[in-house]
C-alpha positions in Angstrom: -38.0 46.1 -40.5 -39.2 43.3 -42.8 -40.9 40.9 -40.9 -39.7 37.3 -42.5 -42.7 34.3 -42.6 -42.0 30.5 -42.1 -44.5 28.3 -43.8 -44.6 24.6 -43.7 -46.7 22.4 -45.8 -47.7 19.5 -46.0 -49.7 16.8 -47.7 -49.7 12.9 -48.2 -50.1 12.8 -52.1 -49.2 9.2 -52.7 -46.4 6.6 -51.5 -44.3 3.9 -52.4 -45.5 0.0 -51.4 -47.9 1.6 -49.1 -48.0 4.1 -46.2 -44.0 4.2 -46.2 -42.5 6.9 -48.2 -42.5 9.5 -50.4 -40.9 8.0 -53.9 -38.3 10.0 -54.7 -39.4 11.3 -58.1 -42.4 13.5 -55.8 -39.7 15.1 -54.0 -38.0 16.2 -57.3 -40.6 17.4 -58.7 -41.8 19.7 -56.2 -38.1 21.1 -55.5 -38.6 22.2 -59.3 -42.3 23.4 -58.6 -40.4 25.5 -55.5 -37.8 26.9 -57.6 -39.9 27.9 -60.0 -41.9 29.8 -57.1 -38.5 31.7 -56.1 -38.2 32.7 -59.4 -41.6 33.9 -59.6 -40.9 35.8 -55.8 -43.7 34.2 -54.5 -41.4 32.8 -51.7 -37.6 34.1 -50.8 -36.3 30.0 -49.8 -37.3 26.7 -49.7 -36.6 23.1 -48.3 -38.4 19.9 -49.7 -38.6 16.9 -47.4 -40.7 14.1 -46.7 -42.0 12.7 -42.9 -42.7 9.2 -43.6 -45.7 9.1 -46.8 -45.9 13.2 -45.9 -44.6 15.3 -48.4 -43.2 18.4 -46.5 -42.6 22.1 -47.8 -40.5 24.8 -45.9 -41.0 28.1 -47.7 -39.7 31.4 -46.3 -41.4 34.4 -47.6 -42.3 38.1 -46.9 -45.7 38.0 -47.2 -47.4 37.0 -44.1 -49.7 34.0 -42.7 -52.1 32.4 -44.7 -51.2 34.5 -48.3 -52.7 33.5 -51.2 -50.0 32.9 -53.6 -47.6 30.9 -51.2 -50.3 28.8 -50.1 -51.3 28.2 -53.7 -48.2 27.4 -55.2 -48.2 24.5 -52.3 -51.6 23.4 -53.3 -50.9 23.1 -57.0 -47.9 21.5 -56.4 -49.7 19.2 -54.5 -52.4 18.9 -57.1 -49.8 18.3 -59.8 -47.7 15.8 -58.0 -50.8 14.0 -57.6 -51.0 13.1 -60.7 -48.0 12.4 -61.3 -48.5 9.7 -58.7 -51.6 8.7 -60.2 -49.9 8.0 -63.3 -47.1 5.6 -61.7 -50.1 4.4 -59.6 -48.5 5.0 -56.7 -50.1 4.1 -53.4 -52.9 6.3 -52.1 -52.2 9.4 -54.7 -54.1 12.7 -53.1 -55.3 10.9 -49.9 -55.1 14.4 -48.7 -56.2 16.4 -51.3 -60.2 16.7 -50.1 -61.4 19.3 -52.6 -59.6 20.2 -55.7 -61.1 24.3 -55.6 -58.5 26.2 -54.2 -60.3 28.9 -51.6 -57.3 31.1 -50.9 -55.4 29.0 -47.9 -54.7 25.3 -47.9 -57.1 25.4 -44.8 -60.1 22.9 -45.0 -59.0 21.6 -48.0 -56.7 18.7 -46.6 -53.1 19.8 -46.6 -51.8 20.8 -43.5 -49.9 24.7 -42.7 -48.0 25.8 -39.6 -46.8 29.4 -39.6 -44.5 31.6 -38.4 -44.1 35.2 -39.0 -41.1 36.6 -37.3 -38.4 39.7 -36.9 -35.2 38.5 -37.0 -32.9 38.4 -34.3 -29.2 39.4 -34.3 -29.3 35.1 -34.7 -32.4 33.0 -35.5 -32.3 29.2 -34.8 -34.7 27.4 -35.1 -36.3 23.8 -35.3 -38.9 22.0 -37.4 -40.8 18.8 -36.1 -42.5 17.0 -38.5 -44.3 13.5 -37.7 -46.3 10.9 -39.5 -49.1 8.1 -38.3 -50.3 10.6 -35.5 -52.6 13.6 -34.7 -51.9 17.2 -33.9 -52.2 16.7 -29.9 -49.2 14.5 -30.5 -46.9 17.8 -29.7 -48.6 18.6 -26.6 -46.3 16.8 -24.2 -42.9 17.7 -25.7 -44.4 21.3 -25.9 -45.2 21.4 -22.5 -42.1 20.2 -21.8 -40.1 22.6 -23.3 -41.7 25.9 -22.8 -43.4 25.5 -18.7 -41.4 22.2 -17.3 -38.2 23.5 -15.3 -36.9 19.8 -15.5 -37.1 19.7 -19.4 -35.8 23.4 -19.6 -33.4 24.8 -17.0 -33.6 28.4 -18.4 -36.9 28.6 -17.1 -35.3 29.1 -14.0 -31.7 30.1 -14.9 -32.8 32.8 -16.8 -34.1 36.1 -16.6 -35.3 35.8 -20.1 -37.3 32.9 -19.9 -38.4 33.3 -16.5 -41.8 34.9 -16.7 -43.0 32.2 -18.7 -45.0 31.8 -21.9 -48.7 31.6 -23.2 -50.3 29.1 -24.4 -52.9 29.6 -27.2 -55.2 25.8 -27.2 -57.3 24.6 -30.1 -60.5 23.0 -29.6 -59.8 21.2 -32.8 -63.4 18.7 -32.4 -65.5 22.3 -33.1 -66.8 23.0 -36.2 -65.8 26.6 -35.7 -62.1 27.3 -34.7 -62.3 28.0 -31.1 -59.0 28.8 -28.8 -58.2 29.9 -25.2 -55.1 31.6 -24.1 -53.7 30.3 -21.0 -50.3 31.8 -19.4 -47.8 29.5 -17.8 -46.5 28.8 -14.6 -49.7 30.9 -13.4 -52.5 28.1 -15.4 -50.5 25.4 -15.4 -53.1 23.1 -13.7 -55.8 24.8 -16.1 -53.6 24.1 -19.3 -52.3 20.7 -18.4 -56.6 19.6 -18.2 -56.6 20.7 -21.4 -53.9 19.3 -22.9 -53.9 15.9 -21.4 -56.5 15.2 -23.8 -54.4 14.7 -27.1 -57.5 14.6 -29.2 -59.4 17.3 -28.3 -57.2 20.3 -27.6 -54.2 20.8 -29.1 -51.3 23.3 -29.1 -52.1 25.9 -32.0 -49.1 28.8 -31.0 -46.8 29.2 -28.2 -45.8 33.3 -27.1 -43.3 34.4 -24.8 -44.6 36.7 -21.6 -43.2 39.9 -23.8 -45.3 38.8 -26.7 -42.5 37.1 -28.9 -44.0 34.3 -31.3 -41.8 31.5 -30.0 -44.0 27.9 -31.3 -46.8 27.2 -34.6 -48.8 24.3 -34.9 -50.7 22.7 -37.4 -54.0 21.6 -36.1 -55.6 20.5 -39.2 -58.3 17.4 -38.4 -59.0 15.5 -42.0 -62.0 13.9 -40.5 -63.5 17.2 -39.7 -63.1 18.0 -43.4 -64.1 14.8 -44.7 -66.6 13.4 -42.6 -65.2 10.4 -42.1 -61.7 8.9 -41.5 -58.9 9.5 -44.5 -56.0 9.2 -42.6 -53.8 10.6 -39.9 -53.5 14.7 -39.4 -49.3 14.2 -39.3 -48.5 17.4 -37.6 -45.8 19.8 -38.0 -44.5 22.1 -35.7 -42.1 25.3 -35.7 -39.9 26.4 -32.9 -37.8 29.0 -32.6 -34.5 28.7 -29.9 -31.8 30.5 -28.2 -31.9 34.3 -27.0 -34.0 34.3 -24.6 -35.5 31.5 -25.8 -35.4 27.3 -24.8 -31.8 26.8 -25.9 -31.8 24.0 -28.9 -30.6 21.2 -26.3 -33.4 22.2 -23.8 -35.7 21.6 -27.1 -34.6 17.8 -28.2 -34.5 17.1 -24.6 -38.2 17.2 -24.9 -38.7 14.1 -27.6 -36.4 11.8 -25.3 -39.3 10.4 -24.0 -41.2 7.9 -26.4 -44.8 9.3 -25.2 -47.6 7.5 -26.6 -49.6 9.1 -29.2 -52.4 8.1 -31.3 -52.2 7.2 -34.9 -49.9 3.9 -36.2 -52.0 1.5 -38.1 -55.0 2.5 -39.8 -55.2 5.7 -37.4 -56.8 3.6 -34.8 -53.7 2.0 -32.3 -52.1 3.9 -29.8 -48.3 3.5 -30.1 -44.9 5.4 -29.5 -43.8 8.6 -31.0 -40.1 7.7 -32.1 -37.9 10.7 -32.7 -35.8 8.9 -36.0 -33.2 10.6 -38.4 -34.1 11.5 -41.7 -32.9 8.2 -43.4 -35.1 5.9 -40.8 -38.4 8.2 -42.0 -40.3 5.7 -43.1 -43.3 3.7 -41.8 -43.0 -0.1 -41.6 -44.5 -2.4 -38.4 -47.9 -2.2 -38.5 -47.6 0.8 -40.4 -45.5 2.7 -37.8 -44.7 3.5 -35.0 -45.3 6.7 -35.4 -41.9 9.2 -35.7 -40.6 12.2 -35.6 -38.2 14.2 -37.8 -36.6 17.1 -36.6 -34.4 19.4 -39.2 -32.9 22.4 -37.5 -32.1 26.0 -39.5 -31.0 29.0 -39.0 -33.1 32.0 -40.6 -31.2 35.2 -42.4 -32.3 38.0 -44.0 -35.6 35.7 -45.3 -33.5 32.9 -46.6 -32.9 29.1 -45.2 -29.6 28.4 -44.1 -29.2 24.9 -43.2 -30.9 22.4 -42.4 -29.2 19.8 -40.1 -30.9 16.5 -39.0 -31.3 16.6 -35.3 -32.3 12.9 -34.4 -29.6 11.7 -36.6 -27.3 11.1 -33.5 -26.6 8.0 -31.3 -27.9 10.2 -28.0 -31.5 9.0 -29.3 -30.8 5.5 -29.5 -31.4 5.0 -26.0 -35.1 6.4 -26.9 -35.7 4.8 -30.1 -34.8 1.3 -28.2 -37.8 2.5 -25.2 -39.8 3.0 -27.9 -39.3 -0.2 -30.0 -39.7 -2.4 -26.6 -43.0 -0.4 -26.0 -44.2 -0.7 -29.5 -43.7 -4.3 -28.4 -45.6 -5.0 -25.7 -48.8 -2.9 -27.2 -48.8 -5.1 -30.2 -49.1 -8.0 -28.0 -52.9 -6.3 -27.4 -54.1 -7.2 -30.6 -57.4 -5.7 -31.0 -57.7 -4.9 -27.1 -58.0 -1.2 -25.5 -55.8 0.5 -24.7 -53.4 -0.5 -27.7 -56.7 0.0 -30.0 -58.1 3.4 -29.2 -61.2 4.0 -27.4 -64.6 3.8 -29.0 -65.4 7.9 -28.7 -61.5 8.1 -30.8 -63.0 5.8 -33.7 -65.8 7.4 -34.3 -64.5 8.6 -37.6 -62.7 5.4 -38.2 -63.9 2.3 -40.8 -65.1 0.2 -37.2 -68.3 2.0 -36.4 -69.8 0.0 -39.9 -68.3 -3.3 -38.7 -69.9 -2.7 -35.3 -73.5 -1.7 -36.5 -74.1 -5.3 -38.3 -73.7 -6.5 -34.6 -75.8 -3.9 -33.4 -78.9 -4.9 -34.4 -78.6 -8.3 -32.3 -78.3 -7.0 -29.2 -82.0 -7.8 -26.6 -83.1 -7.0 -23.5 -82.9 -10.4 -22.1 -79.9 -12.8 -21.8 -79.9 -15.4 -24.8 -79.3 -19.1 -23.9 -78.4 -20.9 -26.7 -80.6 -24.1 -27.6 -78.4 -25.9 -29.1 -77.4 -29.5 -27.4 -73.8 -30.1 -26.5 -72.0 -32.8 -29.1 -71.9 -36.2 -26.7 -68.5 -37.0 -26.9 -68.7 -39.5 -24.2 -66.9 -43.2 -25.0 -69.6 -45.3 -26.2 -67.9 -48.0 -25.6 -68.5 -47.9 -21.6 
């Protein structure tokens, strides 16, 4: 059997009146750069979104992870559309875009790829989650959640399917080398959740059932560790597939009802709440943010998209969008305090360390008592 591939791509090429959106005249022209792929057969289908100021391609394909042409024809759509934007002078055209030499894969270069290469089942739901103003490690929770946490997903214990549990494979996205560990849940649970607790280190790259069955891709791309320095958020994407012997769909949302915090928001450097937000509500305002979610759900056949549907677009996430908004809240009244602004080891790649070296250089051994004499304000008149 033909095995069918997901690919989503993504990039932030340029939005309008800052980090808020993706004008629409980007969109259009990379649903024609798309079609003209189709027509080439580089890719079978296709879906052209936008998360926020990330522009977002959903390809379907028969040619396998990390091909050369599909991941091309993203990058020079991306490379096109950028200058496009430059043209309207569109707000921060090709932020992404890090090198303009395409190497085979979008990897290194700045866009971000999750993958899925699949054979279809008799029916093949399934769910992408695509966010903006956050890091990869953002989906580590609601991961968790759904594929080892019986009181997310009650078919870990209902049924027989699901109840052997899944594996794990964790990026150690800070090394210069790709470097993963595969750990198999409920048996390292303890072991995984160390590891995943800490958002910005290791991060959720794929996600197997116990017979081997790809069930969850990633994208665990780290622009700083391309660039050197900090360029803007990673804005994840994730792909899950649902039903069959899989987390039903519900079992899936259930896991972005929680508002978790995540970092990201303004200027990649606040810690804030992930919002899971329709389609229409995909765009970045307070302070930049909060960060969201989008979630568009498809079903898969015979390679082509059918589909999609807009799975936060539904008044049983208002409850969560309202926790989240009353969060977002209370950390802006931090200011420039931890643990609303991130730690100093998560700015290191951030515009503060220059600010923080002028003051460096003042710093002594002993305690400084200022010389200066208090102003007498004292009545003279007495």
């Amino acid at each position: 059997m033909v095995e069918t591939t997901i690919s989503v791509i993504k990039a932030d090429i340029g939005s309008l009146a800052g980090h808020v959106v993706v004008p629409d005249f980007l969109l259009e022209f990379a649903r024609k750069e798309l079609k003209a792929g189709v027509e080439k057969k580089i890719i079978n289908d296709f879906h052209v979104t936008h998360a926020g100021d990330d522009l977002e391609l959903i390809m379907t394909h028969f040619k396998g992870e990390n091909n050369e042409e599909v991941h091309r024809l993203a990058f020079d759509t991306f490379m096109k559309g950028t200058e496009l934007a430059r043209e309207k002078k569109i707000y921060a055209a090709g932020q992404d875009i890090l090198s303009d030499t395409f190497s085979g894969n979008v990897k290194g270069m700045g866009p971000g790829s999750a993958e899925m290469t699949i054979e279809e089942r008799k029916s093949e739901p399934f769910a992408i989650f695509m966010a903006d103003k956050t890091e990869p490690g953002a989906f580590n929770l609601p991961l968790f959640k759904i594929f080892a946490d019986p009181f997310n997903t009650a078919g870990l214990i209902i049924d027989p399917n699901l109840h052997d549990g899944f594996t794990f494979v964790v990026q150690d996205i800070m090394k210069d080398v790709p470097c993963f560990v595969d750990m198999k849940c409920p048996e390292e649970m303890y072991d995984l959740l160390a590891l995943l607790g800490s958002t910005g280190t290791f991060t959720i790259k794929k996600i197997y059932r116990a017979d081997g069955m790809v069930c969850a891709s990633v994208s665990t791309d780290k622009l700083h560790a391309v660039a050197g320095k900090y360029v803007g958020k990673d804005d994840p994407v994730a792909i899950i597939r649902a039903h069959s012997g899989l987390p039903a769909m519900g079992e899936v949302l259930e896991a972005f009802t929680i508002p978790h915090l995540v970092a990201g928001w303004m200027r990649g450097s606040h810690a804030g709440p992930l919002l899971p937000v329709a389609l229409k509500d995909s765009r970045c305002t307070r302070f930049d943010g909060p960060p969201r979610v989008i979630g568009l759900g498809f079903q898969v056949s015979n390679g082509m998209l059918v589909g999609p549907i807009d799975l936060f677009d539904d008044i049983a996430f208002d409850i969560t969008r309202q926790r989240g908004m009353e969060i977002a809240d209370y950390l802006r009244q931090h200011g420039p305090f931890e643990f609303h602004r991130l730690s100093s080891d998560r700015m290191e790649y951030s515009t503060l360390p220059k600010v923080l070296d002028k003051c460096s250089t003042r710093f002594t051994e002993e305690e400084i008592v200022p010389t200066g004499k208090a102003k007498d304000t004292s009545d003279s008149a007495e």
